[in-house]
Each structure stands twice: as structure tokens, then as C-alpha cells.
N, C-alpha and C positions, 0 to 999 in steps of 0.2 A: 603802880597801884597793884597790890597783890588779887589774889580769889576772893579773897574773904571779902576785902573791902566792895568788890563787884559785885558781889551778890543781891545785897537790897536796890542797886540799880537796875539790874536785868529784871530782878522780879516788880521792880516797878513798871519798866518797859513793858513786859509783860501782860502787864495789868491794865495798864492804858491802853494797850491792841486791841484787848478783851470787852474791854468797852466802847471801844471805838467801832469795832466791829460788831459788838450788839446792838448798840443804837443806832448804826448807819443800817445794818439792814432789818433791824425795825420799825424805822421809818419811812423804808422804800422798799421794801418786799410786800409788792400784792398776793391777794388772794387768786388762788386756782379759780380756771372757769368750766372748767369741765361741770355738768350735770348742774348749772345754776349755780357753780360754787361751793359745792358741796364735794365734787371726786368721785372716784369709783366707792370707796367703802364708806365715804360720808353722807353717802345719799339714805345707807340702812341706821348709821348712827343717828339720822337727823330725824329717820323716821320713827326709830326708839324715842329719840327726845320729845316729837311730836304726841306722842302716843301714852307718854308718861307725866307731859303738860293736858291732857284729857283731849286729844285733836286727832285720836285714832282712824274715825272718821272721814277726816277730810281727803281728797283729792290731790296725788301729786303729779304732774307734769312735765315731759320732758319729752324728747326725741326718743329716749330708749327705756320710758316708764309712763303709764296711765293707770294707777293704782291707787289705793287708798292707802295711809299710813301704815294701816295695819297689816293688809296683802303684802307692802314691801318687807315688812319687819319681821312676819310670822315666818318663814323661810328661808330667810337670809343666813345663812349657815357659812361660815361660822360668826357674821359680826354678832348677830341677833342674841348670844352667849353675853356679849360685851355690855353687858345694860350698867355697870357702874358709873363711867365719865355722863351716858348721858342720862341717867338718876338724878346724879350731882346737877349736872347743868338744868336740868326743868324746875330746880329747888333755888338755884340763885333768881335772884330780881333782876336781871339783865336781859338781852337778847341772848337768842341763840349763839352766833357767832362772838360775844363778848365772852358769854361761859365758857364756853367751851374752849377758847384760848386762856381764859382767865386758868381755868383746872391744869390744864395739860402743862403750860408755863407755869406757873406756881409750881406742879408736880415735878418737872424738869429742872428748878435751879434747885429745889429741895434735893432732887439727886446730886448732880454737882457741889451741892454745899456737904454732905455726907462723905462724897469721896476725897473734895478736899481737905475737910477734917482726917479723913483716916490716913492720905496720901505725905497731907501736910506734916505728920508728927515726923514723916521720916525724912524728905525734902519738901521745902514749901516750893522751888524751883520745879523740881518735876513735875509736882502736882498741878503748875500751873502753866507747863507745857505741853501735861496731858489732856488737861482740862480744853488747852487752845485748839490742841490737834482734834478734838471730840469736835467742837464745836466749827472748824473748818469744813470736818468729812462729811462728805452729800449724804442728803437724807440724817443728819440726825434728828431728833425730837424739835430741838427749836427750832431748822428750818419747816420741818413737818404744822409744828404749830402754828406760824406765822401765812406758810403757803398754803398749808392744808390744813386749816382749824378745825374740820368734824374729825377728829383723829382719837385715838387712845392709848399712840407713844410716849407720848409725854408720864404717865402715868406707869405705864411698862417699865419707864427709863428709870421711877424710881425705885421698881421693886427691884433691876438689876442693881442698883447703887445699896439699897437693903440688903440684898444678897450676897454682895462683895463685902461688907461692913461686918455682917454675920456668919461670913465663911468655913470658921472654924467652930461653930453655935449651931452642929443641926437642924436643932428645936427651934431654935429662932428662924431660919431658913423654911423649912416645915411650915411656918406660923402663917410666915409672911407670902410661901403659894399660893394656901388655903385662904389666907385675908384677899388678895390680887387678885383671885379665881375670876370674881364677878368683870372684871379690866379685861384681864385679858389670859383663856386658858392657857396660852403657853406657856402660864405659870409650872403648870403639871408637868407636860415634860422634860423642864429644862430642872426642876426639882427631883424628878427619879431620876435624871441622866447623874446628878450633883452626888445624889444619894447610891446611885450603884458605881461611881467611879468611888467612892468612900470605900465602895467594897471591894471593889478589887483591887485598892489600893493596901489598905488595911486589914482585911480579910476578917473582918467582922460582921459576924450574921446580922445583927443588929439594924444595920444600915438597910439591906432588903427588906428587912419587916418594917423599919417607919417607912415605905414605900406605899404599903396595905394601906395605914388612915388617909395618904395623901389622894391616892387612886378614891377612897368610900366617899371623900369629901367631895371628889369633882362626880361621882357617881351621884350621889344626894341632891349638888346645885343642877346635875340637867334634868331629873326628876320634879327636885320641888320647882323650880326655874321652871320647867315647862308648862305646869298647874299656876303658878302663880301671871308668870310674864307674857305667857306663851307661844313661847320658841320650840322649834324642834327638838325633841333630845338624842333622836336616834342617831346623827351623826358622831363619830369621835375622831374625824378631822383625817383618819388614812386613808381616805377615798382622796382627799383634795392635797394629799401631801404624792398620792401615785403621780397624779395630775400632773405637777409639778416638776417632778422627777424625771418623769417623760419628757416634759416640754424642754427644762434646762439639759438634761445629760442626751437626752436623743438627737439632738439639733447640735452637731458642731459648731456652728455658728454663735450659738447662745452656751456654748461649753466656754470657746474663746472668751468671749463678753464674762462670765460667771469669773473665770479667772482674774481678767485683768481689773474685776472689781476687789477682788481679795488681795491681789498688790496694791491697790490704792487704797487702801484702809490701811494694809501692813505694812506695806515696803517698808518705810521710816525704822522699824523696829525686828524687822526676820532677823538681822545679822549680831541683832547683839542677846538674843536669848539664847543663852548657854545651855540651861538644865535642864531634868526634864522630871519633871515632880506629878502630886498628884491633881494639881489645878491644870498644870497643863493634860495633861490625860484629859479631864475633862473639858479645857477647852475646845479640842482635837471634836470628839463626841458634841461636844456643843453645836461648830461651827458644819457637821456632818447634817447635822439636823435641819439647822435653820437655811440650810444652802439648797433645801425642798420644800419649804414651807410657805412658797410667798413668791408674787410676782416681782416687787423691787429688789432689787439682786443686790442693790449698795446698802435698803434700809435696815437687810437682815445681819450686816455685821456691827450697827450699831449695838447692836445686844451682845454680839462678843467682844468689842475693841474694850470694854471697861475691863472684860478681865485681865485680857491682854497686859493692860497697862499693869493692874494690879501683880501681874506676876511679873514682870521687869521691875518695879517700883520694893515688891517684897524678897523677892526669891535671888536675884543677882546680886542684889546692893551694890550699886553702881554709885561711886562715891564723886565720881569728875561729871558736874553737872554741865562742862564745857562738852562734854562729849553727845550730849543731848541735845543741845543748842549746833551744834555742826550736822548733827542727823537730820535734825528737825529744819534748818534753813536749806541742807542742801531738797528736802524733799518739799517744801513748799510751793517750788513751781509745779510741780506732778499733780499734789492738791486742788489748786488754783488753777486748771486749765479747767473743773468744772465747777466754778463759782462765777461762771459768765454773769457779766453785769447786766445784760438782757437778754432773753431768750421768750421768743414764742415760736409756736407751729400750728399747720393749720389745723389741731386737734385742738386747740382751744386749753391747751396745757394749762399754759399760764405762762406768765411773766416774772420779770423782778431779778432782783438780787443773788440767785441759788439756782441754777441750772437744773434740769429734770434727772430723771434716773439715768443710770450709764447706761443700761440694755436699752437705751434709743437710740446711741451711737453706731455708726456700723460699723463690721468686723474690722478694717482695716485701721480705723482709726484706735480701737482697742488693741490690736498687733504693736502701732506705735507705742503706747504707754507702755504696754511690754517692755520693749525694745530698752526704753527710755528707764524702766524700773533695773532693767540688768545692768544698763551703764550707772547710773546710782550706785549699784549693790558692788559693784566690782570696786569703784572709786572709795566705798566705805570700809570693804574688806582689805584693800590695802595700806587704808589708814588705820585701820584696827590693829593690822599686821606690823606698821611700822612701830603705834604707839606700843605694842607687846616689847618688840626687840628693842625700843626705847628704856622700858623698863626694867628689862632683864638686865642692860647693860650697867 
């Protein structure tokens, strides 16, 4: 049986993983118990919802809260910004936790149907190995939605999936910040990093000045946002990105752990990106940013692996999709060491199907994945090396 004829079978195979593996652990991935259920940043998203359903009022309770809706919401910096998802969710007929999965899910396979549209014209195969590998890697939107429903990745996920779709469409890029703003601001800076890598790629003024409305725009929503919803506006997020910076580069410790989360996203794909174009620049710059911005250290490369893929999938044209299915299988064990099938701790994580963040692991255990990511990368580069002198010959 030749390639050709293989192919609607793999992408069947495929396809039957993809579902197999969404509905199994849709139906047995509990909710987080942290804070009643609610998580660290879903306790300010609940109390936006609460506050927007007219229950500003009321009293919430916890071991590490005694406030009123409004106490926790007014301050909350930066979720307090995020009033979109739970806008949305006070305006469906449902519970709390129904909306608010119901948004982020919806928002999230809307992304994946976007990218496999645009991925699909060039392989339907890759796309729908890209697609698997997205939804494998810890922390992305679906597991986020499912374990942590007060969330507003799912929604994030889609602006990245817009962004990727519109790439080469400024103005649409631009649009779709300034739309996102209310979700979540790092629409802003992952929009001037897009737009000033355009410039020094291309060396056109043009791209720094559409930077101007993007900046007036998020200047406008913490002004009016502030008078209307009443959130903070004086923050613009470099106080809690120092924070951060601090915490992950000053602690060798948590330097180790930062890296070996960025082979577990990547590994699969470092050895076979050849070029170095102007998506890559900017993902470089991208992945600088968000590697300061946030305490889950695995959930901030879900915002860069779409583009990842998007520049393997455009930029190489890698035409042997067998060659993607040997990457992809040899690294599936690497993946699946943190998709434990149960997991709790006495912090009241949570449970289920998707294991917690990597930076709960400690250092030695991340050294191994290391370890284990270099024997990979060595066994792929010599198949690389072979299939080349194969060729040649």
C-alpha cells in the first residue's frame, strides 16, 4: 500500500484519538477545589459575574476571603480588566459554572476549527496532529475549561487562532486586540510585539504608528472601564510582570522548572525548524514576554505553540507527513508523563484526568525530562541526518 493510499486512514486514526480523548476526559475530569471551586483567578472572575448578575452585595467566604463581591472585584488587578467572559456568562440562562464552560468551550473549539481550516488547505494530516499535540499539552484551554471553568482562556485561545488566520492582514489583527481588549489585555502587548516585529522586519514606518490607536484603545477601555465597571485603571500590568521576573529568573530552581516546561511544549518540533523568517522573530519576542507574565509556566506557552506550529506548517513545507507522525510518537511518552490519570494534593488542587502545572514538580524531576528531551533530540537528529544522506543519494 503506498502513502497516498495511507493517508485517509491515519487521518481517520487520528480523528478517533481526538475524540476518544475528548470525551473520556470530559467525562471524568473534575472541577478544581481550590477557593470553593472557583481557583486562584476564578474567585475575581466569579465575583465580576456575581456583580454583573446585580449580587455585588452579597458576602463571599473562604479561608483566604471575607468580602463582599464588590471588595473582591474592585481591585483585583488585573483580572478585574477581564469583565467580557463574565458579562457573557451573567447574560446566559444557566448557572454560573455551566456559562462559563459553556463560553470558554465554544470559544476554544471555534479556535481549532479556524486553524484547522487554514492548516487543513495545506495538510489535513498535520493539521490534525497539530491539533492533537495542542490538546495533549498541560494547561491548554480545554483542560483549563473543564478543571478550571471560572477562566477566560478559552476565549484568549480564540483571539490567538484570529491572529494566526489574519497574520498577514494587520488591520484585521489590530481589530481583533481592540475587540479581545475586554477578555483579556494581553491582547495589547502581544499586538505591538506583532506590529513592531513587522518593523523591523520590513522596515516600514507604518507598522509603529498603527501601534498609536492600539495603545489609545486600551488607554480609553481603563478610563471608560473604570467609570463604568469600576476597576482600577492605574495599573498597566509592569509592576506584576517585575514580580514575576523575579520570582521565575532569580530562583534557579524555578529557572530549571521554566525551561524543562518549554521542551515539553517544544521538543516534538525544535529540530526540524530550519528558517528563520519574520513570524519566527516574533515568536522569539512573544515567548520573551509571556515567560514573565504569569504564574503557570506550561499555560503561557499555550499562546505560543499555535504559532509554532503555524510556522512549521507554512514556512518549511514539509511534505513527508510520515515524518511527523515518528516525531510525534517518539515524543508522546514526554507529553503523557503529565496527563496522570489521578492526581491530588493536600492543597485541594484538584483531581481527574490532567495533572497540575509543571512548576509543582521538583527540580530533579524536571532535570529528568531534560535528560529524557536530549535523548529524543539526539535520536531525531540522526534520523534527520540519515533521511538527508538518503536523499542526496
Amino acid at each position: 500500500m503506498n502513502k497516498d493510499k495511507l493517508v485517509p486512514y491515519i487521518n481517520g486514526s487520528i480523528i478517533v484519538f481526538i475524540l476518544i480523548y475528548i470525551f473520556y476526559g470530559f467525562f471524568n475530569q473534575k472541577q478544581i477545589k481550590k477557593e470553593n471551586g472557583f481557583g486562584w483567578d476564578g474567585v475575581y472572575y466569579n465575583a465580576a459575574y456575581q456583580i454583573f448578575s446585580d449580587k455585588g452585595k452579597e458576602v463571599y467566604k473562604s479561608n483566604e476571603h471575607n468580602n463582599t463581591y464588590y471588595e473582591l472585584y474592585q481591585n483585583a488587578d488585573p483580572f478585574n480588566k477581564r469583565i467580557g467572559v463574565p458579562v457573557l456568562a451573567s447574560k446566559l440562562p444557566f448557572g454560573s459554572v455551566f456559562s462559563f464552560k459553556l463560553i470558554n468551550l465554544t470559544a476554544f473549539f471555534l479556535g481549532l476549527f479556524i486553524l484547522y481550516y487554514k492548516w487543513g488547505k495545506i495538510s489535513i494530516t498535520l493539521a490534525l496532529i497539530f491539533i492533537l499535540t495542542m490538546l495533549v499539552t498541560p494547561q491548554m484551554p480545554f483542560r483549563l475549561t473543564l478543571f478550571y471553568p471560572f477562566s477566560v482562556d478559552g476565549v484568549q485561545f480564540l483571539f490567538i487562532s484570529l491572529m494566526i488566520f489574519f497574520y498577514e492582514k494587520p488591520l484585521y489583527v489590530m481589530l481583533a486586540s481592540i475587540l479581545f481588549l475586554p477578555f483579556k489585555e494581553s491582547t495589547v502587548p502581544i499586538c505591538c510585539i506583532y506590529l513592531g516585529t513587522r518593523f523591523l522586519m520590513r522596515r516600514k514606518l507604518k507598522y509603529l504608528l498603527y501601534i498609536a490607536p492600539v495603545l489609545l484603545f486600551f488607554w480609553i477601555y481603563l478610563k471608560v472601564g473604570s467609570k463604568i465597571f469600576g476597576f482600577n485603571s492605574e495599573s498597566n500590568g509592569i509592576a506584576v510582570m517585575k514580580y514575576f521576573f523575579t520570582q521565575f529568573y532569580g530562583n534557579i530552581k524555578n529557572t530549571v522548572k521554566l525551561i524543562a516546561c518549554f521542551f515539553i511544549v517544544f521538543s516534538s518540533f525544535l529540530f526540524i525548524k530550519r528558517k528563520f523568517s519574520e513570524q519566527t522573530l516574533f515568536f522569539i519576542f512573544l515567548v520573551a514576554l509571556l515567560s514573565v507574565s504569569g504564574s503557570d509556566l506550561t499555560r503561557i506557552f499555550c499562546v505560543a505553540l499555535p504559532f509554532l506550529f503555524d510556522e512549521l506548517i507554512n514556512k518549511d513545507k514539509v511534505k513527508d507527513i510520515f515524518l511527523y507522525l515518528i516525531i510525534f510518537i517518539l515524543f508522546v511518552p514526554y507529553k503523557f508523563i503529565f496527563t496522570i490519570l489521578e492526581f491530588q494534593d493536600n492543597n485541594k488542587i484538584g483531581e481527574g484526568f490532567f495533572v497540575t502545572n509543571l512548576e509543582y514538580q521538583d527540580v530533579n524531576k524536571s532535570i529528568f525530562f531534560l535528560i529524557y528531551f536530549i535523548g529524543c533530540n539526539i535520536i531525531l537528529f540522526f534520523y534527520l541526518k540519515y533521511s538527508k544522506q538518503k536523499q542526496l543519494s
